[in-house]
Structures are given as C-alpha cells and as structure tokens.
C-alpha positions in Angstrom: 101.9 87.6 94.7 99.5 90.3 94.5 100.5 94.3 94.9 98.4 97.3 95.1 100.3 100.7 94.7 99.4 104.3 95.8 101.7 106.8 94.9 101.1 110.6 95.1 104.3 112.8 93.4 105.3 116.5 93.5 107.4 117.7 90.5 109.0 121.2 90.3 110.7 122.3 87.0 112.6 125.6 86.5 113.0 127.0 83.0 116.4 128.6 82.6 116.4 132.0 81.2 118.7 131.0 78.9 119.5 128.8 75.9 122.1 126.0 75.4 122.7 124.3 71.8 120.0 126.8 70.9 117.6 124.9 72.8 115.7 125.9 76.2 117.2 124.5 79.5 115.5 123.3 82.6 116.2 121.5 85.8 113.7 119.2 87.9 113.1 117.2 91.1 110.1 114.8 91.8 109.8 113.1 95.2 106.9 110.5 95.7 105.0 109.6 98.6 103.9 105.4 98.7 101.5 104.0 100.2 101.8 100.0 99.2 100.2 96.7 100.4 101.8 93.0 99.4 100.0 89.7 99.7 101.0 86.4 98.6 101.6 83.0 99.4 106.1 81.2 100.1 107.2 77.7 100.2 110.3 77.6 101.8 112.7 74.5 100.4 114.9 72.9 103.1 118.9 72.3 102.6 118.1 68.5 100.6 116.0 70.4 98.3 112.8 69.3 100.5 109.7 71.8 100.0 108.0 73.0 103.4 105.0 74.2 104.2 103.2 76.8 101.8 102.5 79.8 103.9 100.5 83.2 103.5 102.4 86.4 103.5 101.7 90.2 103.9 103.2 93.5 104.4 102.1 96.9 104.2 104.7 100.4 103.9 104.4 103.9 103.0 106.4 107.0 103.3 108.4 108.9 101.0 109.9 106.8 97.9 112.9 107.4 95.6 113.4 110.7 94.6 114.2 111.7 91.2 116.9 114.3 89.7 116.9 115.7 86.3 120.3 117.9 86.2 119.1 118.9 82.6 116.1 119.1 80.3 117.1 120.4 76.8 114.6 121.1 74.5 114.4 122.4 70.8 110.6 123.7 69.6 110.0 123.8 66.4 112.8 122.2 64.7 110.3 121.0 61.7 106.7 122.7 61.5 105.0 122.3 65.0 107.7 119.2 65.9 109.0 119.9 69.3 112.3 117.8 70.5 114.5 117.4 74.1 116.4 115.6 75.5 116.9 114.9 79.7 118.6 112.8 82.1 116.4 111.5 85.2 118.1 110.2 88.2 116.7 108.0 90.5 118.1 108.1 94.0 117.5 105.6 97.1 115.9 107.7 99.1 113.1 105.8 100.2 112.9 103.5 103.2 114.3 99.6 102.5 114.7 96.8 104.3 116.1 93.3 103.3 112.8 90.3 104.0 110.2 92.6 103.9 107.7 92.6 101.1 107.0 95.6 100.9 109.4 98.8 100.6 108.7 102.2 99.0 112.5 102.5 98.1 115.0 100.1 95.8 117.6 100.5 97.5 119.7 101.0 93.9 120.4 104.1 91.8 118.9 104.2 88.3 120.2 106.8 85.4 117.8 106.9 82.7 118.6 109.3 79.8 115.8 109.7 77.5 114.5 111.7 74.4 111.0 113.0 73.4 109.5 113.8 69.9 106.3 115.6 69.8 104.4 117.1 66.8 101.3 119.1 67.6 100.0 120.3 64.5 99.0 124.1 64.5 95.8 123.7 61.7 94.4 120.5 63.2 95.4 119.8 66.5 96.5 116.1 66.4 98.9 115.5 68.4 101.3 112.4 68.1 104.4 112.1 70.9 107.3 109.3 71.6 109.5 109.0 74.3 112.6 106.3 74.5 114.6 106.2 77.5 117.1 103.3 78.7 117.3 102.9 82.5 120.8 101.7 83.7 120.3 100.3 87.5 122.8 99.9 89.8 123.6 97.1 92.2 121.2 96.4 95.4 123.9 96.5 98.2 121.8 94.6 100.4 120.9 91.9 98.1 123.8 91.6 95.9 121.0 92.1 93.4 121.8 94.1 90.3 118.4 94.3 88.0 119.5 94.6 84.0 119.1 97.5 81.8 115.7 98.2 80.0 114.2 100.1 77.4 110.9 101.6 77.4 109.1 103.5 75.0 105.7 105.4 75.5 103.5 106.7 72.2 100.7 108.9 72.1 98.4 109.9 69.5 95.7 112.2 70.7 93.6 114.9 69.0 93.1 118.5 70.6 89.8 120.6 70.3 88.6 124.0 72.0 86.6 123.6 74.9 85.9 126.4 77.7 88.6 128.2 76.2 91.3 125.8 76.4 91.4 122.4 74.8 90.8 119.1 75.6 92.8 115.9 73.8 90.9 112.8 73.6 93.5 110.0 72.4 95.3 106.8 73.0 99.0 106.0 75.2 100.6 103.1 74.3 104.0 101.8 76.1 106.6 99.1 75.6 109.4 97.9 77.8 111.7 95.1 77.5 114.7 94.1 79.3 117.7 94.5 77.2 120.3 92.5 79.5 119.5 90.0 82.5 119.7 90.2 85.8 123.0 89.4 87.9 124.6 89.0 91.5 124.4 86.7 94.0 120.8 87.3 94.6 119.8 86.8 91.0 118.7 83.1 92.1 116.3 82.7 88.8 119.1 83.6 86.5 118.7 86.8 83.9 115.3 86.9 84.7 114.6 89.3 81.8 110.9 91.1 82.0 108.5 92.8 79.2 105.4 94.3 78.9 102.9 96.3 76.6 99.7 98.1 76.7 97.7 100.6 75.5 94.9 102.5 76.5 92.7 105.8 76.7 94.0 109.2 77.6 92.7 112.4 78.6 93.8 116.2 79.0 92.8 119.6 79.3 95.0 122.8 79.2 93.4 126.4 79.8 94.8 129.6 80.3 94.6 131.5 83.1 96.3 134.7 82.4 98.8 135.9 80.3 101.6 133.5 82.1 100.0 130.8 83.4 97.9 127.9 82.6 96.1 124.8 83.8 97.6 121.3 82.9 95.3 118.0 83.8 95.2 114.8 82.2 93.9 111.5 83.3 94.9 108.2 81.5 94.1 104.1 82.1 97.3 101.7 80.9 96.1 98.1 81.2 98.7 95.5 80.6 98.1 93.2 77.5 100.7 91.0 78.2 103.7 90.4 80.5 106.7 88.1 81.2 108.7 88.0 84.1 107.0 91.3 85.8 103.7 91.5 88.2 100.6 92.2 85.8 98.1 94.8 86.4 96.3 98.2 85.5 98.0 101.8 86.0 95.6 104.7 86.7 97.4 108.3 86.8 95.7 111.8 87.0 97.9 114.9 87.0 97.5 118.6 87.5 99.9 121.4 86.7 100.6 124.9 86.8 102.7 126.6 84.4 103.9 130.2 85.6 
C-alpha cells in the first residue's frame, strides 16, 4: 500500500485577557483541507480459506478533514529562567467525509482526545532553544467498522539555536519524534489482533520570527521528518511549512 498526503490547515488562537492558575489562557480551532491518493495491490481469501486473485487498487479524496478543538491552552512563562510551560486539550472531531470500502477518506470517522503538555526553554544570553511535547491520544470507536484503534503516546523534541537575522531571528536545529502504541487495537474489525504501531525520526528544522510592529510579528518555519524506522504504520517522509501572524 502506498499513500501520498496533501494537507493544507488554518489555525486561529485567541489569547484570553485574563489569567487562570496564574497562567495565560487561550482557546483554538484548526480545520484541514486533504487532498490524498491511495494505491496498492488486495487478495481477497474465499470462505475455505482459498486465496483469489491479487488485484490492483486505487482511490483518490479531498475535501475538508477532521477538525480540531482546543477548549483550553494554559500556559505558565517563565516559571524557571527563560523556561516556558502549558498545558492543552486538542479534540479531534469527525468532521471529514468517510465511507466504509473506500481507500481513501479525509475523515476517521472516530473522536480522538489528546491532552498534552509542552516544555520549552529559550535562553535569553544564547538563544538555544530546546522544546518537548508529550501528549496521549485516547480514540474512540469507528462506528462503521466496529474498529476502535488503541491509545498512543507521542513525544516531539527540538533543539534549535536562534540568531539575528534581518531584524528577527532565524533557528537552525533538529525535531525529533517518537510514538508508540500503548494498548492494541480492538472490535470486531480489529481482524490482525492489537496491531500495536511505532515510529521514530529525526530531522532538520527551520524558522524565522520578525517583528512587524509593536504587536505583531511574522512566524515561518519549515521542517523535513523522515521515518527511521516503523512497525505496524505506513512508512514515509513528512514535509510541513507554516506561516503565522501574531496580533
């Protein structure tokens, strides 16, 4: 089975004037729009167990994906010299179109709730930057599968260092990620058992942040994340480039 993925996302994010915990609070959406092509080749197995024919296969979709909710984002700066921390809760909702057969589908068809915590220390004198994020995604069950997938952790490091360019900075560093399947897959439509997927990588990233007045700035970073090794998950590369504005 091969897949290629194209997905283009809009995120909004309101700060709260206010604090709660004595941190700053903010709420967030992010919907997606997917464009995504599947290829790959089925044997079907008869009643007795038989195999049939091998057969090619391929679908293509696009249209808006799941959309994500975080009700909160509650974060604490400078707990520690230049160590920022929050906390958030990101729910994914089945927004996006599914259909049972079909290869490809820019929705899951399940909720996900993924609560998740980020360290980051910046350092004010040097500008080396290193960050971690940890989340657990709980899914819920497919309805139209009777598929539930299990709950997962993944955890995203990255260690970059910032310098004045054009007067912003640019960070030159490295993202690495982790994720591994805590519990296995279940229902009736979990037919290869718990089915429990991993993967890790690492690779370059880049960013640039500049002001552009006294409120706002420019946000860009571009980053590579090749797969080093995977079990039980479709390996590949993931390419990202994002652009914000902060007002």
């Amino acid at each position: 089975l091969n897949a290629t993925v194209y997905a283009d996302t809009f995120v909004a994010i309101y700060q709260a004037p206010w604090n709660v915990l004595g941190g700053g609070l903010a709420f967030g959406a992010a919907m997606p729009y997917v464009w995504l092509e599947v290829e790959g080749k089925a044997q079907r197995i008869g009643p007795d167990g038989t195999p049939g024919p091998v057969v090619s296969a391929r679908d293509t979709a696009n249209g808006f994906g799941d959309m994500t909710i975080y009700p909160f984002m509650l974060g604490w700066t400078n707990l520690v010299r230049d160590l920022k921390l929050d906390t958030r809760l990101g729910i994914y909702t089945p927004t996006g179109a599914y259909e049972k057969g079909q290869l490809a589908n820019v929705g899951k068809n399940y909720w996900t709730f993924e609560p998740g915590i980020m360290a980051s220390w910046l350092s004010s004198k040097i500008g080396t930057e290193v960050s971690l994020y940890t989340g657990v995604d709980f899914n819920t069950r497919n309805e139209a599968t009777d598929y539930t997938s299990g709950t997962s952790l993944h955890l995203d490091l990255t260690v970059a260092q910032h310098l004045p360019l054009f007067g912003g900075f640019l960070g030159v560093g490295a993202n690495g990620f982790y994720y591994k399947q805590l519990t296995g897959d279940s229902g009736s439509g979990a037919q290869l058992g718990d089915f429990e997927g991993m993967t890790y990588g690492v690779g370059p990233v880049l960013s640039y942040v500049r002001p552009l007045g006294k409120k706002t700035q420019l946000l860009a970073e571009v980053k590579w994340l090749p797969e080093l090794d995977v079990d039980k998950r479709m390996k590949g590369d993931y390419v990202w480039f994002k652009l914000g504005f902060l007002f």
